[in-house]
Structure formats: C-alpha cells, structure tokens
N, C-alpha and C positions, 0 to 999 in steps of 0.2 A: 173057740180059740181062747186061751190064757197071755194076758195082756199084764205086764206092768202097766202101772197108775200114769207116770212122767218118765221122761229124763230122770234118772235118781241122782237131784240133786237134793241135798235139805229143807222141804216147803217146796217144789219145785211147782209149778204152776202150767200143765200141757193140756191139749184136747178135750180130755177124759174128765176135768178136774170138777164140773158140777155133777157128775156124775158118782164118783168116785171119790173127791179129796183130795187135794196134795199128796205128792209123792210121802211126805213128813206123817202124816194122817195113815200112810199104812204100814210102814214101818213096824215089823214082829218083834224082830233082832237084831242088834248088832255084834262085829266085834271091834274091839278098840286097846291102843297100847295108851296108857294114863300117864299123867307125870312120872308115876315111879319104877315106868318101863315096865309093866304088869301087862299081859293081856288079858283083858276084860271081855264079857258077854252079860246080856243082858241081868243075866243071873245075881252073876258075879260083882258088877257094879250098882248094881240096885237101881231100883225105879226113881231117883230122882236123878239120879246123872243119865240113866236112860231121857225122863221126858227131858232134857236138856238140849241132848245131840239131834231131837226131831223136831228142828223148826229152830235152833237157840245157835248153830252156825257153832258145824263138828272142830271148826280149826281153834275153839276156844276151851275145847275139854277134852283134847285126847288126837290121836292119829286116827280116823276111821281107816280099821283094813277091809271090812266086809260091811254089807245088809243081806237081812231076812224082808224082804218083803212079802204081803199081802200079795197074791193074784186074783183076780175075775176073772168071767165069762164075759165073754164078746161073740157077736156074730159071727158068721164067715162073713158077711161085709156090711161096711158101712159107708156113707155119702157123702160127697163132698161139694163143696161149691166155692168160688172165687168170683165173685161179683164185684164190678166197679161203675160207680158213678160219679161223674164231674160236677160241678159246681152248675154248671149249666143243664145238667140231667136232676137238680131236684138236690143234689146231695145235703146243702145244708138242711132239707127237713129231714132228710130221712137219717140223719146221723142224730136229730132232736129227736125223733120218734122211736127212732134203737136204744136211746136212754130209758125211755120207759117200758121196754118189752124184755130186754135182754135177757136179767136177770131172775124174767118169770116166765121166760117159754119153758117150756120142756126139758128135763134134765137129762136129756138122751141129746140136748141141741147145743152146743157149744157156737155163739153168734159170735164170732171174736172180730173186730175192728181195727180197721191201720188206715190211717190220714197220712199221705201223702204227698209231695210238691212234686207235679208231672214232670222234673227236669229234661226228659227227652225233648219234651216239644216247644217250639218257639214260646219267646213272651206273646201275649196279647196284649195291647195297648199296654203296655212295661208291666205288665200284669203276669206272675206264673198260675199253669191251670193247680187247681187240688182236687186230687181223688181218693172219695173214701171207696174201702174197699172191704169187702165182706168178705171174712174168712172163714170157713164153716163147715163142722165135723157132726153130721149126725149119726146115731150109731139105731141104724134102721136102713129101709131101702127109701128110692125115689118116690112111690108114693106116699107114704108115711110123712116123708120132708115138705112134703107137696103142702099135704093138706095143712101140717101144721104150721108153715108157714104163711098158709092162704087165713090162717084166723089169728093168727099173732101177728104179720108185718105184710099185709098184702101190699104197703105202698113202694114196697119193692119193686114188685113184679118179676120175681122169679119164675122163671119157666122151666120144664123139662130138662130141657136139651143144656141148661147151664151147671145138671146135676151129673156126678160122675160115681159110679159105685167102685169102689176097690176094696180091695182086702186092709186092715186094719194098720199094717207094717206098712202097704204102698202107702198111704195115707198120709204115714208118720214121714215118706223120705219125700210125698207130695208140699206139706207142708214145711219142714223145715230146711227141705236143703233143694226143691224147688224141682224134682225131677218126676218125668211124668210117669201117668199109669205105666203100668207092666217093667217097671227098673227092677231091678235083681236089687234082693236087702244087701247084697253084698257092697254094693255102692257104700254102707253103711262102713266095712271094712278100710274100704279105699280112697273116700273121698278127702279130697285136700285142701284142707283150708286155705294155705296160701294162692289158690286160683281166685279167691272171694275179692271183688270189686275194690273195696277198704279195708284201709289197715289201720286207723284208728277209730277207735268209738268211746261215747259217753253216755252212759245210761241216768237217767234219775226217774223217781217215780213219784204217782199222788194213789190218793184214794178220794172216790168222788161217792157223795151219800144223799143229795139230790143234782138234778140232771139240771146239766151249763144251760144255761136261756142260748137262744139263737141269737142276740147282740154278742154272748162272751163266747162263743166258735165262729162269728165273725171277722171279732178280735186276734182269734187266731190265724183265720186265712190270714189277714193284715200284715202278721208275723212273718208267716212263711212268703208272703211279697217281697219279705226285704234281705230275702238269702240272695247271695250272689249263687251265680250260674251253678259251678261245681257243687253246692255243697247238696249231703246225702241227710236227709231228716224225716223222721214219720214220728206217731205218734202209735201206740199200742194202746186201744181200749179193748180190756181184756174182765168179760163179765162174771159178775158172783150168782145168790140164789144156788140152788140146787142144796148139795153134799155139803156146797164150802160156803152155806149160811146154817146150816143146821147146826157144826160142832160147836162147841163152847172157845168162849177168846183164851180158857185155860187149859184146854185140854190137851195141847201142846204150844210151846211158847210163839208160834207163830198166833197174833191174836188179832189178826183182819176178818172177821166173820160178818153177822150177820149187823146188817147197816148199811154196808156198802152195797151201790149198787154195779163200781165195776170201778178196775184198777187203769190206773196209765202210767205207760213208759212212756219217758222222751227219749228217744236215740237220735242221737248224730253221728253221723262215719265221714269219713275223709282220708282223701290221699298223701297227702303231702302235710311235713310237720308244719310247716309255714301256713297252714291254715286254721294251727289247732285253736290258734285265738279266737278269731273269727266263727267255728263252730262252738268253742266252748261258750264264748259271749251270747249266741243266739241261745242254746239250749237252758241257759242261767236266767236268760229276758225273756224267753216264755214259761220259765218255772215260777219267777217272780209275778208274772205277769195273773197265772194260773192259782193264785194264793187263794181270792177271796172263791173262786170256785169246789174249794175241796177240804177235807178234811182237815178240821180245825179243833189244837188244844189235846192233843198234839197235832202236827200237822205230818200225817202217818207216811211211813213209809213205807218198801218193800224190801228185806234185806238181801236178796240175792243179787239185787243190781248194784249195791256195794258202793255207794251217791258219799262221797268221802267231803263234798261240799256241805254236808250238813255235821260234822263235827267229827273229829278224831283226835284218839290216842296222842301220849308224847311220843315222840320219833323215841327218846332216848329219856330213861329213866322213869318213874312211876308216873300211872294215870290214875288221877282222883275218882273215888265215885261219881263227885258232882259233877268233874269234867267230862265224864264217860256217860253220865246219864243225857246231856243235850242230848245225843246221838240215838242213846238206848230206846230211850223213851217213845221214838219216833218208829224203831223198827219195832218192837216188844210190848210197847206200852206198859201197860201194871205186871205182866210177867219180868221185865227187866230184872226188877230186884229180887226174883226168885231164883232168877239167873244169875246174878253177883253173889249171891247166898251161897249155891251149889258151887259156882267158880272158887269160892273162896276156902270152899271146904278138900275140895279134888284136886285142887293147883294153887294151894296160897302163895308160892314164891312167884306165878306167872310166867312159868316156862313158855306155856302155848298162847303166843300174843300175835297182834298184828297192829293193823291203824285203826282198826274196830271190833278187836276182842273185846270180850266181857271181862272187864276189871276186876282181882282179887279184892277185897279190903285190908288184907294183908300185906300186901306188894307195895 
C-alpha cells in the first residue's frame, strides 16, 4: 500500500512520523499564487520560497492550491494498541520509564502518550483518578510488536489480545476520529465535527530534552486535582528519534530535531463560553508550571498549535522584526531569520499576514 506521510498539514506531525518525517519533510511540489497573483511551482518560485512553505507556515508566503508529495510502501497491515493505566496500576513509573525508551524503540513503533483526568468516574477522597494512556501504531504484525515491546518496555505488560491488526486507513480513522476496526474510509467523507463532545479548545506546546523526574509528574497529577468536574484536558506526549532526529534543524524551517526526546500538547476543550476562563487559566498554570521541565533558551515551541500566548503581531499596522521575533524564535529558532529574509524579499508590503505571520522588513 502507498501511504501519505500525515494529515498534510505544513510539519504535520501523525503516526508514521519516526518512520517517515513530517508531512513538511516529504513534500516534492507545490503550487502557489504569490503576492503578485502569479501562480508559482516549485520551478517557478525557486528553492528558497519553496524551503519556506515546508515547515515556515504557507499562510505567510503565498495561497497553497496544491502538494506533490513523497509516497511510501506500507504493509497490508499494521497494529495497533490502546493501553490504559491508572495511577493505582503503576502509571506514574511507567510514564517515567516511557521517557527513556520512546524515542529509541524501533522506528516501525510510534509509542505516543495522552495523560488524562478519568472525568467519568467519581472523586476519590476529593481526589480525580489520572490515566495514562498508550497509544500505538506499529507498522508490522502482532508478533513483531510483541517482542519488541517485551525488550524496550516489558513493565507494561502488553499482552496479545490488547493488539489489533488493521489495515493502515482503519488505523488512521481508529486513531483520530475513534471508530472501530472494519469502518468504511468513507466515514472519512462524512464525518461531522459538530457531533464532537467540545466546542472550545486551547492548544500550547513544549519540547522536553531530558525526561520530567517522578516529583515534576507528580506536580502534575496535583494540577489536574484542581480541575472542576466538567472540564476536558489531557496532555499529548508525542515521541522523536527515528526519521525526525536524523534531519538537520535546517533542512527545512521546521527545526525541532535531534535533542528532543518527545513533544507535548496541553489541550483543554469545553463546553460552555462561561468556562473559557477557568480552562484557559488551568492550561497557562500548568504551562507555567512545566518551564523548568523543558526546553530552554528558547523555550521551543510547535507552530501548528498556533499558542498566540506566547507573542503576536499588531492587530493593525506594521510588526517589528524585534516584535515578531519573541514568537519566531520559539517556533523556528535560527531559521526564523531566514524566514523574515525570504518574506521580505516575495511579500515586502505584507499582504499575506496574520497574528503570527513572518514579518516583511519592509512593511
């Protein structure tokens, strides 16, 4: 089977990606209308506005109408698993002990992580339970997964019957939109997001380059104690190694490589606008909270989650370099200014902006 890498979104970040690389990473082609209402190809716009649009966030150089991308071979099938453990089954070691395997199992194993607060179930002594949860794409069958998990993470205890083999598409609608083996991709056509639980959300992200001690994810259960009843939060530890340590931090402007041992989302979702304080507030105090834990100088981020608490544009009239680099720097690091350079040169007056475009120098 011939597989797209992600979601093609710019850098996107799916299943496949120690394997493979960011969706940004395979990227052949594009095409694009520029400032001056031209449509561009790769050709036609040259290799530096090209590496720009992969990884440097297409809405600041141009309209993307298409991609070329890269395909691979894949299996007919690959395995999956959804493992949960509580607080009371071991979890806090074995969310300590995932820090140091993740990002060096096998690049066929995609170990990805979600911390969760068990909202369904009663308090325990005013206490909410937390469950981490193991979410996991091998691209091989059940014994394959078996073994290699029996010598990277046996304090699992994965078993058999916890593994489920599907084809690569079930996989993708097993994972992200929660429905089980044998659904038709057509679901893909038809599904509605307005059925989805909430309708507000807040994304922010870290990068973590050695692994949190067992007091600072204790800190965090602490956290998620002091959510009131309704609210929706998990944490995405989502691991490096593989494909996406190998490239270079320049070889496209996304430059989270090698160092990192695995990325985290905070999300919060909620129902009601009357709660957005109250989750915005939580997700802010455990990002503040998470400082001395993660990458530092810059303190990095991830651009597709679009974290607008960490520095933006003027709403109205020009954005400095210096004003736009807080921000930059954070998702881009030392590419930033290779990205203000090319901006400056394809869109000096700044037609294509936002709250976290790449600033002209000319604008």
């Amino acid at each position: 089977m011939l597989v797209l890498v992600d979601t093609l979104v710019v850098e996107a970040m799916g299943m496949l990606a120690r394997k493979f690389g960011t969706a940004a990473d395979n990227i052949i082609d594009a095409k694009l209308i520029d400032a001056n209402g031209q449509i561009l190809d790769r050709e036609s716009m040259g290799e530096d506005h090209f590496w720009a649009i992969r990884g440097g966030g297409g809405t600041s150089f141009g309209i993307i109408t298409s991609w070329k991308v890269k395909l691979h071979d894949i299996p007919e099938k690959v395995t999956v698993f959804n493992v949960t453990r509580t607080l009371e089954q071991n979890a806090t070691q074995l969310v300590y002990k995932w820090q140091h395997i993740a990002d060096k199992v096998d690049d066929n194993l995609l170990l990805r992580l979600f911390l969760r607060s068990n909202i369904s179930s009663p308090f325990k002594r005013g206490q909410r339970s937390i469950n981490a949860i193991f979410f996991t794409m091998f691209v091989g069958g059940v014994d394959e997964l078996l073994h290699e998990m029996k010598k990277s993470f046996p304090e699992l205890g994965l078993m058999k019957e916890d593994c489920i083999e599907m084809s690569w598409i079930e996989s993708i609608i097993f994972f992200y939109i929660g429905f089980p083996k044998g659904t038709s991709p057509d679901v893909l056509l038809n599904w509605n997001t307005t059925t989805k639980k909430y309708l507000y959300f807040k994304g922010k992200s870290d990068y973590v380059q050695h692994p949190i001690s067992i007091k600072g994810l204790e800190g965090i259960w602490k956290l998620y104690n002091k959510l009131g009843e309704n609210a929706g939060v998990e944490l995405q530890f989502s691991p490096y190694g593989g494909k996406l340590s190998e490239i270079s931090e320049s070889e496209t402007p996304f430059p989270h490589r090698a160092g990192n041992i695995f990325m985290i989302e905070y999300a919060a979702f909620w129902m009601k606008m009357e709660n957005s304080k109250r989750s915005l507030d939580w997700s802010r105090k455990l990002y503040r909270y998470m400082a001395k834990y993660v990458s530092k100088s810059p303190r990095a981020a991830y651009f597709n989650y679009r974290d607008l608490d960490i520095g933006v544009n003027n709403i109205n009239g020009n954005t400095s370099y210096e004003q736009a680099r807080i921000w930059g720097v954070k998702y881009f690091k030392n590419n930033f200014d290779r990205l203000v350079k090319i901006k400056t040169k394809i869109d000096p007056t700044n037609i294509f902006r936002n709250e976290q475009s790449i600033p002209s120098l000319l604008s």
